[in-house]
C-alpha positions in Angstrom: 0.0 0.0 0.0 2.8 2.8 0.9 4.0 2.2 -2.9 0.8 2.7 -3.9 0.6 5.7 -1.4 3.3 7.3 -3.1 1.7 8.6 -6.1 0.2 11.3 -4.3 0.4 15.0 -4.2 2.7 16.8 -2.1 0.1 19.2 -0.5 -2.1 16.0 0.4 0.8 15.0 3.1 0.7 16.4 6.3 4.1 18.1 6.1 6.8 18.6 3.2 9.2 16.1 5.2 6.6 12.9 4.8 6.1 13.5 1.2 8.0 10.7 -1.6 11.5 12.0 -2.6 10.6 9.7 -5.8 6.7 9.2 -6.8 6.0 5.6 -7.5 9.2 4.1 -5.1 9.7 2.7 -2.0 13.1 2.1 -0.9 12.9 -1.5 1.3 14.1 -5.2 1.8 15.1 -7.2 -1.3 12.8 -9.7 0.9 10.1 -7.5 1.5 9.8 -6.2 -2.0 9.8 -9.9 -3.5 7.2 -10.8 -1.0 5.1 -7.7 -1.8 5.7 -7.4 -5.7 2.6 -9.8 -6.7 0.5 -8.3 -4.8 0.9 -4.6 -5.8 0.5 -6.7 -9.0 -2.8 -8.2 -8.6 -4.1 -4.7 -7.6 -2.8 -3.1 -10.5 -4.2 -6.1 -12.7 -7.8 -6.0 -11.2 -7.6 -1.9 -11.3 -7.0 -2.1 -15.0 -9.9 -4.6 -15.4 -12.4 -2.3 -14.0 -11.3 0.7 -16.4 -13.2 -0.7 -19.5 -16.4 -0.9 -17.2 -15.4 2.9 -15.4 -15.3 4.4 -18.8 -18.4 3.3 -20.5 -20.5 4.2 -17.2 -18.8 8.0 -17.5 -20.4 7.9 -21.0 -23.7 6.7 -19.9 -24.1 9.1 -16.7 -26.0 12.5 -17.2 -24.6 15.6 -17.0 -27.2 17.4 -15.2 -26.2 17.9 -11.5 -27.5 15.2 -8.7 -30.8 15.5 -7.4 -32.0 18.3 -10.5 -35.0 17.6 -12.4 -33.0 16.0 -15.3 -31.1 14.0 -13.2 -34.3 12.2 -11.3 -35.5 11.9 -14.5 -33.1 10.0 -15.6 -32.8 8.3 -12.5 -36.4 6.8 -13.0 -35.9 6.1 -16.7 -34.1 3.5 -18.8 -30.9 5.4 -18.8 -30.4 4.4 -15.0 -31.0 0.6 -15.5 -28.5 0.6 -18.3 -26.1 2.8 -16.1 -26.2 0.2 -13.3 -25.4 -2.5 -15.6 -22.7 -1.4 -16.8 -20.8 0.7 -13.2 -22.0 -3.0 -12.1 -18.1 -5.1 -12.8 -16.0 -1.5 -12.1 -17.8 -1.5 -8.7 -17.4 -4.6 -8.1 -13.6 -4.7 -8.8 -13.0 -1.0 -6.7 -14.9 -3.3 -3.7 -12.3 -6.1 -4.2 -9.1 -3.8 -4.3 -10.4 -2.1 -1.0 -10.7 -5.4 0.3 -7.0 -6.2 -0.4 -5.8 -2.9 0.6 -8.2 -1.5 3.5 -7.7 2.2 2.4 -9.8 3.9 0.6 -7.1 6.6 -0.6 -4.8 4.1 -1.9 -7.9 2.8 -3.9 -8.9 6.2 -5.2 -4.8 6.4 -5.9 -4.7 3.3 -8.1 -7.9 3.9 -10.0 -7.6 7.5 -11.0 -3.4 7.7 -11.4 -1.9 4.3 -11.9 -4.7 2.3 -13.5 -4.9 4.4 -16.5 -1.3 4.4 -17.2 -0.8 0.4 -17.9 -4.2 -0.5 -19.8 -2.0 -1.1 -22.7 0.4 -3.2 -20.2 -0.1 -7.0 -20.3 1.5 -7.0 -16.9 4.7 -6.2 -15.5 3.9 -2.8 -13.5 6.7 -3.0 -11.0 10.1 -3.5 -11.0 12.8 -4.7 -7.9 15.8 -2.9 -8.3 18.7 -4.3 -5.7 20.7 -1.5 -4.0 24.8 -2.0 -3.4 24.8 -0.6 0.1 23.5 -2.5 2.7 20.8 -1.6 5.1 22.5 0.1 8.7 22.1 -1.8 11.5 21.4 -5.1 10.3 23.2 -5.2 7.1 19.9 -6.5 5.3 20.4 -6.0 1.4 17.8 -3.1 0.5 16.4 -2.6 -3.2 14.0 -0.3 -4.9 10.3 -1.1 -5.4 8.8 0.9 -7.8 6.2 1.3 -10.8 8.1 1.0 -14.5 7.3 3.6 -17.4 8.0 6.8 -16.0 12.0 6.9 -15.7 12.6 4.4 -17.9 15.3 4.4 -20.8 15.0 2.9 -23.7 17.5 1.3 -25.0 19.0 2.1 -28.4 21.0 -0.7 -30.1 24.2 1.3 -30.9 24.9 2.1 -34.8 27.3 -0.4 -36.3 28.8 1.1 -39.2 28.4 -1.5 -41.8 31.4 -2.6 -44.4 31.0 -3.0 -47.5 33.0 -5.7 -49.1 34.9 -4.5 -52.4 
């Protein structure tokens, strides 16, 4: 959840000094990080699910304001069944994430911010990163936890000058 956590804006911390150095990491145990990896995972998987079923619902939801006219209106009509039908599976999989996580800002977090980043991801949202210098203390070997796509480089295969044979 605290990776998750990370994504958020600096002004929604309660100071400067508790806010992410590095949105989307979390410096911990290469144990830790393996042990939590497939389930960041799994919420990231299930998040992306419910995107398809989020985005046709906005399309189907009226744009007059809650509790107007127009909006009981359609709140009595066809328009609502069809609305339900489809917010139904989105629902259902925002339940099951807050299930798995217990917070309801980590949920908003995922489903707003990092869901929409990977729905053209097959899977493979996170990446363990081991660090050289050992934890203080206990010497336990630390690593990086974080979301891939943002600081990623891309890797350019290096230009080979070709030789022509004479």
């Amino acid at each position: 959840m605290a990776l998750i956590l990370t994504e958020r804006e600096t002004e929604d911390y309660d100071s400067e000094k508790q806010a992410a150095k590095v949105k989307g990491r979390i410096i911990t145990t290469i144990t830790k990080a393996k042990e939590v990896r497939p389930f960041v995972e799994r919420c990231v998987t299930l998040a992306i699910k419910a995107q398809k079923s989020i985005l046709e619902a906005e399309k189907l939801a009226p744009k007059a304001d809650r509790q107007s006219a127009a909006w009981r209106a359609w709140r009595e009509g066809e328009g609502w069944k069809e609305w339900v039908k489809v917010a139904a599976p989105g629902l259902a999989y925002r339940r099951r994430v807050k299930q798995l996580l217990g917070s309801d800002e980590a949920v908003s977090i995922l489903f707003e911010k990092i869901a929409p980043r990977y729905t053209d991801r097959n899977g493979g949202y996170t990446r363990i990163v081991r660090l050289a210098k050992p934890r203080l203390g206990d010497s336990g070997v630390r690593a990086i936890l974080e979301f891939v796509g943002e600081r990623d480089r891309e890797n350019k295969a290096p230009v080979v000058p070709s030789v022509e044979s004479k």
